[in-house]
VMD Tcl script that builds the backbone (N, CA, C; Angstrom):
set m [mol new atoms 273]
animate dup $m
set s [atomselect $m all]
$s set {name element resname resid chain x y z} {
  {N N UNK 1 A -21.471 -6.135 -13.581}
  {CA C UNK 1 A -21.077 -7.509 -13.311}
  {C C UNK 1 A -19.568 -7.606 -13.081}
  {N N UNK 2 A -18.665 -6.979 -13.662}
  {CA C UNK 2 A -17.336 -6.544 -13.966}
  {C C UNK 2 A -16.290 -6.201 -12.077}
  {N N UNK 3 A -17.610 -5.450 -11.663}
  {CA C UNK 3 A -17.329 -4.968 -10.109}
  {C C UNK 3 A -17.516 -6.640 -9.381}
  {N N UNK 4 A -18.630 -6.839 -9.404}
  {CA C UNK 4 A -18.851 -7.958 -8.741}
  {C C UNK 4 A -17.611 -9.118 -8.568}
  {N N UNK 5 A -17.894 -9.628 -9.899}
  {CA C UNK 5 A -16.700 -10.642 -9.942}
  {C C UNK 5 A -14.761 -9.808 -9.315}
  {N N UNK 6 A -15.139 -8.711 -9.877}
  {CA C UNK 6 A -13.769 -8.213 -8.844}
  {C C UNK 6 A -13.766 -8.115 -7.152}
  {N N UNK 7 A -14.504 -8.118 -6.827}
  {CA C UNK 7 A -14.746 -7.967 -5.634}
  {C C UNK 7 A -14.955 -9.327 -4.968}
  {N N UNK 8 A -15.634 -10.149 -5.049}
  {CA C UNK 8 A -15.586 -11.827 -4.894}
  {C C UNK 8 A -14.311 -11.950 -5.327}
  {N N UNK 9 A -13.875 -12.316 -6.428}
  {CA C UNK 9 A -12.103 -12.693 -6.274}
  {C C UNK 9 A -11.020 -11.834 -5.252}
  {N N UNK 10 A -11.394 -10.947 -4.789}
  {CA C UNK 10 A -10.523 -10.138 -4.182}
  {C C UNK 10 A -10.533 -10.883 -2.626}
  {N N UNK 11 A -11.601 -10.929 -2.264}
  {CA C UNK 11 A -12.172 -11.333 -1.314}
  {C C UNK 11 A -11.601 -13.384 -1.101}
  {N N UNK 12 A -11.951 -13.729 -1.967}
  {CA C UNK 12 A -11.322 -15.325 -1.864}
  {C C UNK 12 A -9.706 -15.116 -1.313}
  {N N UNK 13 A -8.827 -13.766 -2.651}
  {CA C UNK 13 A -7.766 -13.902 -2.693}
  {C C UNK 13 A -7.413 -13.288 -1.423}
  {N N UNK 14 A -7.789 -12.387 -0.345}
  {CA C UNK 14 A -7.378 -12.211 0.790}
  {C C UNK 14 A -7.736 -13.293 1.564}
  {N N UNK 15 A -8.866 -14.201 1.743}
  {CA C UNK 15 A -9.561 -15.737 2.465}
  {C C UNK 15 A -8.254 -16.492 2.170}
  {N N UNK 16 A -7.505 -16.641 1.034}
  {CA C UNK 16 A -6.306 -17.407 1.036}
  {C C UNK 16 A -5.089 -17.146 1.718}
  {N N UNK 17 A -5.091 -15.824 1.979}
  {CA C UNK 17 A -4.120 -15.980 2.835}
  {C C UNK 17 A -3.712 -16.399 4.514}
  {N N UNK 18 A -5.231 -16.202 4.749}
  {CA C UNK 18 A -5.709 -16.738 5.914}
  {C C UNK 18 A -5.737 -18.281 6.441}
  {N N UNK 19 A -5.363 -19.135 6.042}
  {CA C UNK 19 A -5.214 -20.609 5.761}
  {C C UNK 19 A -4.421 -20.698 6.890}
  {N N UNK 20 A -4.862 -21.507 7.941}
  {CA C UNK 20 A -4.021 -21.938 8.810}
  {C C UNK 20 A -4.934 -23.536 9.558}
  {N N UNK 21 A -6.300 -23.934 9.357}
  {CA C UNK 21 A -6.467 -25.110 9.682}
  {C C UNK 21 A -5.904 -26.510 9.025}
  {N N UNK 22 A -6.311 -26.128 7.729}
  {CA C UNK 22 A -6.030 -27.544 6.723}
  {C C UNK 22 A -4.734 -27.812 6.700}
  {N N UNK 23 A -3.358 -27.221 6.709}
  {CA C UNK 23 A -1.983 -27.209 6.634}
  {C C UNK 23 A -2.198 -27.938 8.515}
  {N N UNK 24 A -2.679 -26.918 9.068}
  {CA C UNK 24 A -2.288 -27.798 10.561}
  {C C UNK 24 A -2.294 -28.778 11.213}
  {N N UNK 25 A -3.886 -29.063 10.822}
  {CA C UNK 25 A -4.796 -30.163 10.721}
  {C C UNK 25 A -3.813 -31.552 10.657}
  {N N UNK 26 A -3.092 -31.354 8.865}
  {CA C UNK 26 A -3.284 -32.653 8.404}
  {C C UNK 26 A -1.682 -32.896 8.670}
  {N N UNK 27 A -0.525 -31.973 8.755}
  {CA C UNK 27 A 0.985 -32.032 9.002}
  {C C UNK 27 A 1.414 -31.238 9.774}
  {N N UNK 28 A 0.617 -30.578 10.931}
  {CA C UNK 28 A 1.377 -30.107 11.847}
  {C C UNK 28 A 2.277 -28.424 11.403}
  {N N UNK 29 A 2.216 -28.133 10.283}
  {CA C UNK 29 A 3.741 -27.223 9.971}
  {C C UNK 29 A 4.570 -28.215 8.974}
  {N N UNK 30 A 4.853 -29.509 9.678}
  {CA C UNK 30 A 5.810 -30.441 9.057}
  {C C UNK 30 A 5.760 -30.909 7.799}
  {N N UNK 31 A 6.621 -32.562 7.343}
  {CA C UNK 31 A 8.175 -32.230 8.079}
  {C C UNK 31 A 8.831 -31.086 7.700}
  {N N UNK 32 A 9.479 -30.381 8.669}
  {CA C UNK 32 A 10.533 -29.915 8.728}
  {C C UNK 32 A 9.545 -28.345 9.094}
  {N N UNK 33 A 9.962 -27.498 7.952}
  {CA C UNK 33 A 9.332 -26.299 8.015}
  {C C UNK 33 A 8.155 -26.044 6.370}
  {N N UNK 34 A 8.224 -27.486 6.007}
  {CA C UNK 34 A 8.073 -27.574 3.986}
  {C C UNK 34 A 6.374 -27.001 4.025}
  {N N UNK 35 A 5.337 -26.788 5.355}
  {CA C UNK 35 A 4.053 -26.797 4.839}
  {C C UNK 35 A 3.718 -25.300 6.056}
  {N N UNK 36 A 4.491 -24.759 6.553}
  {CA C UNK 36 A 4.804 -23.820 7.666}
  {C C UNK 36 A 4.211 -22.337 6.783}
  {N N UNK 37 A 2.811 -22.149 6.715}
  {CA C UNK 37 A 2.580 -20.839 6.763}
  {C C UNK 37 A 2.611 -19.144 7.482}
  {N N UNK 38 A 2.732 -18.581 7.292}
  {CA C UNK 38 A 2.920 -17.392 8.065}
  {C C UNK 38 A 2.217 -17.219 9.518}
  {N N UNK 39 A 0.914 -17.903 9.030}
  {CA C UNK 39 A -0.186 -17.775 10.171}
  {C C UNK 39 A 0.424 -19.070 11.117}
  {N N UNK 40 A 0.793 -19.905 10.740}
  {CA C UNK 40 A 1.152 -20.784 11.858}
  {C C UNK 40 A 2.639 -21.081 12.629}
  {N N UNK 41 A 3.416 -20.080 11.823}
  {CA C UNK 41 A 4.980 -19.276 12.643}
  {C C UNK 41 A 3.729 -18.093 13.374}
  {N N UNK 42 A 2.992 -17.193 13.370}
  {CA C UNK 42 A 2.232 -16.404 14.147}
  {C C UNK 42 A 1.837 -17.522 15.599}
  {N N UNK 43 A 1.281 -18.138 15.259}
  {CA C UNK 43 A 0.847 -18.831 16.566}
  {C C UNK 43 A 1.863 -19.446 17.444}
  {N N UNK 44 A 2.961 -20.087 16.464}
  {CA C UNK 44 A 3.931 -20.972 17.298}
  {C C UNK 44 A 4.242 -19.697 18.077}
  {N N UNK 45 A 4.877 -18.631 17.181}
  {CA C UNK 45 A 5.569 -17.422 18.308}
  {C C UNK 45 A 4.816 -16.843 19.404}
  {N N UNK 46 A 3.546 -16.690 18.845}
  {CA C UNK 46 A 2.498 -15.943 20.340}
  {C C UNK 46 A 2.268 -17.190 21.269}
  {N N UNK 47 A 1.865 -17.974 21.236}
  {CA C UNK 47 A 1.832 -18.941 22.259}
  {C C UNK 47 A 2.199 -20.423 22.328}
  {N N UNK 48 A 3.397 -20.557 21.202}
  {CA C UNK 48 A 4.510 -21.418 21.878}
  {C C UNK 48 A 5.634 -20.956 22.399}
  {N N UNK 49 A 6.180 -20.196 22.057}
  {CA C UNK 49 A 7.606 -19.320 22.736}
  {C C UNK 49 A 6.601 -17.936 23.599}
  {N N UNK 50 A 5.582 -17.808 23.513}
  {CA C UNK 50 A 5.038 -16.383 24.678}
  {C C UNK 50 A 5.685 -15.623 24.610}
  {N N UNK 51 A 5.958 -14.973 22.892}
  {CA C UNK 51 A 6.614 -13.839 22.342}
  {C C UNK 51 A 5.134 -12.952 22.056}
  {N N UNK 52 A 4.511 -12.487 22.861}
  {CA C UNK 52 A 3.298 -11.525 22.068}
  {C C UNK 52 A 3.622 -10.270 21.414}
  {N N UNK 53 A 4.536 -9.763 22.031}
  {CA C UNK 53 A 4.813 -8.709 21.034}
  {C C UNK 53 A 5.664 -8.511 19.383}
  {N N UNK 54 A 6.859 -10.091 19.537}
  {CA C UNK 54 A 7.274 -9.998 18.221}
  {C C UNK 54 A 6.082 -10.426 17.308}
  {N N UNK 55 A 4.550 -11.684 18.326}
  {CA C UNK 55 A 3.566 -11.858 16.886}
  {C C UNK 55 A 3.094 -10.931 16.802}
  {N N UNK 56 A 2.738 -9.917 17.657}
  {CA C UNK 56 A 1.789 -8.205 17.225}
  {C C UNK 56 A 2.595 -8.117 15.747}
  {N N UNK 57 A 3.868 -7.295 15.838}
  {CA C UNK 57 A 4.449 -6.941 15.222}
  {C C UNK 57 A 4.607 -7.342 14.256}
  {N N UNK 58 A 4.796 -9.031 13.616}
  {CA C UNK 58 A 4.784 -9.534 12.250}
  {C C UNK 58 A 3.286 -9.595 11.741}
  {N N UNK 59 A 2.318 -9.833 12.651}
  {CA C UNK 59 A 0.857 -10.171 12.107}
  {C C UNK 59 A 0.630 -8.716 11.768}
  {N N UNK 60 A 1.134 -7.359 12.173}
  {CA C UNK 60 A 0.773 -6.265 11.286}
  {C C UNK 60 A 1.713 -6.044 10.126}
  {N N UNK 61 A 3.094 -6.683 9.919}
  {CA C UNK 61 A 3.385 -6.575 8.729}
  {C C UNK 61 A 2.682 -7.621 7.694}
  {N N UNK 62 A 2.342 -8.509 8.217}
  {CA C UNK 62 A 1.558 -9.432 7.145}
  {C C UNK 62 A 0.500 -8.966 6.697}
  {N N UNK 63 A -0.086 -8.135 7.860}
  {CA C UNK 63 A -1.447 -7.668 7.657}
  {C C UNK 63 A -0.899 -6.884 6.246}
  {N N UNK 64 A 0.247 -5.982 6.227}
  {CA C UNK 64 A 0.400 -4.979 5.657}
  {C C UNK 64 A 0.507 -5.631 3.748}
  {N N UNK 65 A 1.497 -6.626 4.162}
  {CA C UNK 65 A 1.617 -7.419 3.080}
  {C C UNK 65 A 0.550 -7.727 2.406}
  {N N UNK 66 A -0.203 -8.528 3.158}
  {CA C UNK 66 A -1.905 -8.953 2.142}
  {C C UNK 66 A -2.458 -7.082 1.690}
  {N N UNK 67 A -2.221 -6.238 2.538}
  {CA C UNK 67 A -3.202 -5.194 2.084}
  {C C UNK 67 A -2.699 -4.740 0.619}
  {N N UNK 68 A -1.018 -4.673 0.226}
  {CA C UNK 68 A -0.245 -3.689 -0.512}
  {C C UNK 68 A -0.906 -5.023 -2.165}
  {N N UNK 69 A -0.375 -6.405 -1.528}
  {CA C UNK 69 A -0.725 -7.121 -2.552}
  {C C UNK 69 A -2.189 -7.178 -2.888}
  {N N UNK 70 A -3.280 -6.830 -2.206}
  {CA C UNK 70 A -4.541 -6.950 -2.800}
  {C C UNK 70 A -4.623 -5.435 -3.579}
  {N N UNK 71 A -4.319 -4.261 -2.893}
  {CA C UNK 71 A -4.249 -2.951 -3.878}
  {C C UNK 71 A -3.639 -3.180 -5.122}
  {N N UNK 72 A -2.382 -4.054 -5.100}
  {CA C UNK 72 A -1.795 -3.868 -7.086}
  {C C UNK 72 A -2.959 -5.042 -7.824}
  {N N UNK 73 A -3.308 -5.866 -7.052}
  {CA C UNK 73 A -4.298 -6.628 -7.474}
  {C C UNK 73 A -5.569 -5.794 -7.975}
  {N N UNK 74 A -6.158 -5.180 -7.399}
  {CA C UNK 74 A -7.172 -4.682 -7.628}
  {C C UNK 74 A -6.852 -3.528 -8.529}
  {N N UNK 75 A -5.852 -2.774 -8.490}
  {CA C UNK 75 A -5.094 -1.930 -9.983}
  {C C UNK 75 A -5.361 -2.679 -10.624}
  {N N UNK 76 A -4.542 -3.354 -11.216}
  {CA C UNK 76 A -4.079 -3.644 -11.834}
  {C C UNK 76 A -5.787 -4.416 -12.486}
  {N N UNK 77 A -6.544 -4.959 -12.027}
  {CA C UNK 77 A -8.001 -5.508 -12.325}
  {C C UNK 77 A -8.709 -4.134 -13.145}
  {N N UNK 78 A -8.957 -2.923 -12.362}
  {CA C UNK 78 A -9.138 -1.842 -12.271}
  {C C UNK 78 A -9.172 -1.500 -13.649}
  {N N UNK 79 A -7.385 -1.242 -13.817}
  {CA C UNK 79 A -7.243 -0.619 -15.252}
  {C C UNK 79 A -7.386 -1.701 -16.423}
  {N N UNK 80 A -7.513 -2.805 -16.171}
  {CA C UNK 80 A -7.731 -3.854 -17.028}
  {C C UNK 80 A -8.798 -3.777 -17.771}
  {N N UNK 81 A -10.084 -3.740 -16.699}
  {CA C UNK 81 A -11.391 -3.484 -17.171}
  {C C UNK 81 A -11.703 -2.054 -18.008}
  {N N UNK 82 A -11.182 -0.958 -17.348}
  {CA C UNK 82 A -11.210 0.436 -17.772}
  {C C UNK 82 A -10.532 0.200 -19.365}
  {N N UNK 83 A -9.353 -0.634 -20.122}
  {CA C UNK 83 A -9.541 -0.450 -21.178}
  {C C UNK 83 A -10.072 -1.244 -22.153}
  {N N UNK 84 A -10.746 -2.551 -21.893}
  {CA C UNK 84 A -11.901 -2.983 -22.270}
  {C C UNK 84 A -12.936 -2.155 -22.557}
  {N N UNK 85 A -13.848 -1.286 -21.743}
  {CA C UNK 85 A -14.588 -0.614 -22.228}
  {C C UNK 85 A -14.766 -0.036 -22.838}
  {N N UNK 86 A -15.453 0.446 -23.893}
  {CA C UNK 86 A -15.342 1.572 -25.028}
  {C C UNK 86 A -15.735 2.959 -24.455}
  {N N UNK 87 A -14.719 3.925 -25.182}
  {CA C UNK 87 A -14.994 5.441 -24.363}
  {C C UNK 87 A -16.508 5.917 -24.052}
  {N N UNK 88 A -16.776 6.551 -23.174}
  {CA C UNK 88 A -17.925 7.027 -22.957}
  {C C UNK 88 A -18.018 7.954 -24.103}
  {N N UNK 89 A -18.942 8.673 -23.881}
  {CA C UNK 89 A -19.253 10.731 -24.623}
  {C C UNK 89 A -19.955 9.977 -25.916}
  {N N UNK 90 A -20.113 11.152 -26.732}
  {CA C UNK 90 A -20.448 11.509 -27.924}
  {C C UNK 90 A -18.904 11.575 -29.262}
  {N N UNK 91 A -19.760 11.681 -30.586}
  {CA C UNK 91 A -18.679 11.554 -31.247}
  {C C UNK 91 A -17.935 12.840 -31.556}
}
mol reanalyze $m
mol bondsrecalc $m
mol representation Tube
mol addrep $m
């Protein structure tokens, strides 16, 4: 059960970083830059300024970003659970 629930939270917690309707939807980015997620500086740059290669380039460091932060996440879950459990073997 231990896997499960790690794996569903892992999964939401990468789905969150993905957020780019509801912020757009309801303020645009705005005012100013105060609701401006990563994903929606990605779009302004790929096809409001028709920079495709600087968005390649940040959407794989972001990519990189969500990946490094879900790995210490999932460590860090990992060894959490591992010392909860009581040792395996014999006495």
């Amino acid at each position: 059960m231990h896997r499960v629930l790690l794996i569903a939270v892992l999964l939401r917690f990468m789905d969150s970083f993905m957020i780019y309707t509801e912020p757009f939807v309801v303020t645009g980015g705005g005012p100013g830059n105060s609701t401006t997620f990563i994903s929606i500086e990605l779009v302004k740059i790929a096809l409001g300024q028709f920079d495709l290669g600087k968005a390649a380039a940040l959407s794989l460091v972001y990519n990189l970003i969500i990946l490094i932060v879900c790995w210490v996440f999932y460590t860090i879950m990992t060894n959490a659970g591992a010392e909860r459990r009581p040792a395996e073997g014999g006495a």
